[in-house]
matplotlib code that plots the C-alpha trace (Angstrom):
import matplotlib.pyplot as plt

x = [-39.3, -40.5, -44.0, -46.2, -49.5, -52.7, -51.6, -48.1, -46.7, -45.0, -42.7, -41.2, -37.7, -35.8, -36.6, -40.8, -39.3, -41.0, -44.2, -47.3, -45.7, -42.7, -42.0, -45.2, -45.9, -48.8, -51.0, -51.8, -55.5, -55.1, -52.7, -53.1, -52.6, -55.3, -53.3, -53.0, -55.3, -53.9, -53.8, -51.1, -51.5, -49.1, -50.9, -53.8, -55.7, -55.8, -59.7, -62.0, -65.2, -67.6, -65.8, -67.2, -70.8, -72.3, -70.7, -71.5, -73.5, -70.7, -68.4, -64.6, -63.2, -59.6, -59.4, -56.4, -54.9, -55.2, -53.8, -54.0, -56.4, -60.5, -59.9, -64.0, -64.7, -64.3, -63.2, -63.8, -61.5, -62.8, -62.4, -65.8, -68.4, -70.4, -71.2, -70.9, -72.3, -71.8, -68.4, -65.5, -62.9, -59.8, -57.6, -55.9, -59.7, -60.2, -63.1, -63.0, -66.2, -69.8, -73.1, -72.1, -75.0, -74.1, -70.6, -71.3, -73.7, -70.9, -68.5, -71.1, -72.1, -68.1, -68.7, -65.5, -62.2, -59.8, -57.7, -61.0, -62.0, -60.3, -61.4, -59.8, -59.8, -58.4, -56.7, -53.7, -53.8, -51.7, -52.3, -50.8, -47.4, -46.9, -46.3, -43.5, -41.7, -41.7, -40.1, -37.6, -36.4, -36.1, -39.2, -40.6, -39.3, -41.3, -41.9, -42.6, -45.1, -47.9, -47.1]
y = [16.5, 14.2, 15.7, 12.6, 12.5, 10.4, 7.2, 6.8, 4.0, 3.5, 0.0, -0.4, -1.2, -2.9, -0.5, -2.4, -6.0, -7.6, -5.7, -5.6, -3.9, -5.8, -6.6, -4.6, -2.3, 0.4, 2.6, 5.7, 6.9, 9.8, 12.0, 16.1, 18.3, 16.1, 12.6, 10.0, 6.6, 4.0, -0.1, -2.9, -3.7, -7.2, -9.0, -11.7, -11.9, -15.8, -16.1, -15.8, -13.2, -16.0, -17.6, -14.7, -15.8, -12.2, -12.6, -17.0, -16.2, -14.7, -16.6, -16.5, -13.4, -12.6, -10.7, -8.4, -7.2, -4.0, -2.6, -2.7, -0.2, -1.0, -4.6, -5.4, -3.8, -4.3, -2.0, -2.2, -0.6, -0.5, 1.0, 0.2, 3.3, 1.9, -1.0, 0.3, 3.2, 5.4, 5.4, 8.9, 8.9, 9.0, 8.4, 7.0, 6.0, 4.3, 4.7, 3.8, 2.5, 2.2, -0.1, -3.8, -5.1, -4.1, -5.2, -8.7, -9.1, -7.7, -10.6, -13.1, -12.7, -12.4, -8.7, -8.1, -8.8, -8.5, -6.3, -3.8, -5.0, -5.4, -6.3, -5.2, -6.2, -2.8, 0.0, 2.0, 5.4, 8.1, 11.4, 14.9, 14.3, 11.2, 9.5, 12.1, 11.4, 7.6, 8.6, 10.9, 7.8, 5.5, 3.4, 3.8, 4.5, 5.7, 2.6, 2.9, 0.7, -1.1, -4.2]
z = [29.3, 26.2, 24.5, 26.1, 24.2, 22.5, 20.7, 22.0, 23.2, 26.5, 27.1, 30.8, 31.8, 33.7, 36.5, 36.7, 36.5, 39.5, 39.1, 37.5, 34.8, 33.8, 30.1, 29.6, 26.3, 27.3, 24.2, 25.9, 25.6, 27.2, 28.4, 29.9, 32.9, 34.8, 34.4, 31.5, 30.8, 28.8, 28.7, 28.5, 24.8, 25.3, 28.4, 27.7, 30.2, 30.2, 30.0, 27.2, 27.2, 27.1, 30.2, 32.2, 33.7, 32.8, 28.8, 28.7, 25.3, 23.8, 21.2, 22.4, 22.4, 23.9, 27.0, 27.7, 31.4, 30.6, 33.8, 37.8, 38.2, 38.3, 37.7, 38.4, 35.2, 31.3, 29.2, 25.1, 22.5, 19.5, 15.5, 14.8, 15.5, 12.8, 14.7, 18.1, 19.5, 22.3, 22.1, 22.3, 20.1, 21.6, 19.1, 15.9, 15.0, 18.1, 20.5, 24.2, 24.9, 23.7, 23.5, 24.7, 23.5, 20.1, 21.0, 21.8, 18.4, 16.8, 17.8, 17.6, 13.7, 13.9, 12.1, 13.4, 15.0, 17.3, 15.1, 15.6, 19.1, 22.1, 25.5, 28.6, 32.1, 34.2, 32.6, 33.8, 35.2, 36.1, 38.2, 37.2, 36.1, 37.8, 34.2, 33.6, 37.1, 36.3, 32.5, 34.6, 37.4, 34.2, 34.3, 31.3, 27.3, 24.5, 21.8, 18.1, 16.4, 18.1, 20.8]

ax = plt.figure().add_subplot(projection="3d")
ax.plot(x, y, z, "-o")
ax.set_aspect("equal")
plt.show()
């Protein structure tokens, strides 16, 4: 079986066309004996940050569909520790998480981007070695390069 780990990227095949996943490409966050955490990299969302009642002082920022799972929650990527605290490295430089506040001023004085920031909706989640029996029945190939 293929050495699955941190920072690779997953695309699906023909096998997920019909599903939430079809013509998806996924960056995986996380990946050990307990399961693997990633998001759809290629999927907007179709609304804006500051369309969200909660986020309506934000400037527009891009939300992605980062997956099926938890769907009620946002999740932030982000290369920017500097600006953002709280967040764990998880890796490539990128940290899952951290201080919204200091998120949303970050993107309002437009101190960033979304090339350092990105906004999910959902992530994607796998239990023990249910991410290697979907490589195994064809559903998913390893990608190189980003989406």
């Amino acid at each position: 079986m293929r050495d699955l780990k941190a920072g690779m990227y997953i695309k699906s095949t023909e096998a997920l066309i019909g599903s939430f996943f079809e013509h998806t490409t996924i960056l995986l966050l996380q990946h050990n004996e307990k399961g693997s955490l990633g998001f759809v990299t290629n999927k907007p969302f179709g609304r804006s940050l500051h369309e969200l009642n909660e986020f309506s002082h934000s400037n527009p920022f891009l939300l992605m569909d980062g997956g099926p799972v938890d769907r009620e929650h946002l999740f932030v990527l982000h290369k920017r520790p500097d600006l953002i605290e709280g967040g764990e490295l998880m890796t490539n430089g990128l940290y899952l998480g951290g201080n919204m506040e200091q998120v949303i001023k970050a993107i309002n004085t437009q101190a960033t981007n979304e090339q350092e920031i990105q906004i999910y909706i959902g992530y994607c989640g796998w239990d023990e070695e249910e991410l290697e029996a979907e490589f195994e029945e064809g559903s998913w190939v390893l990608r190189n390069g980003q989406s």
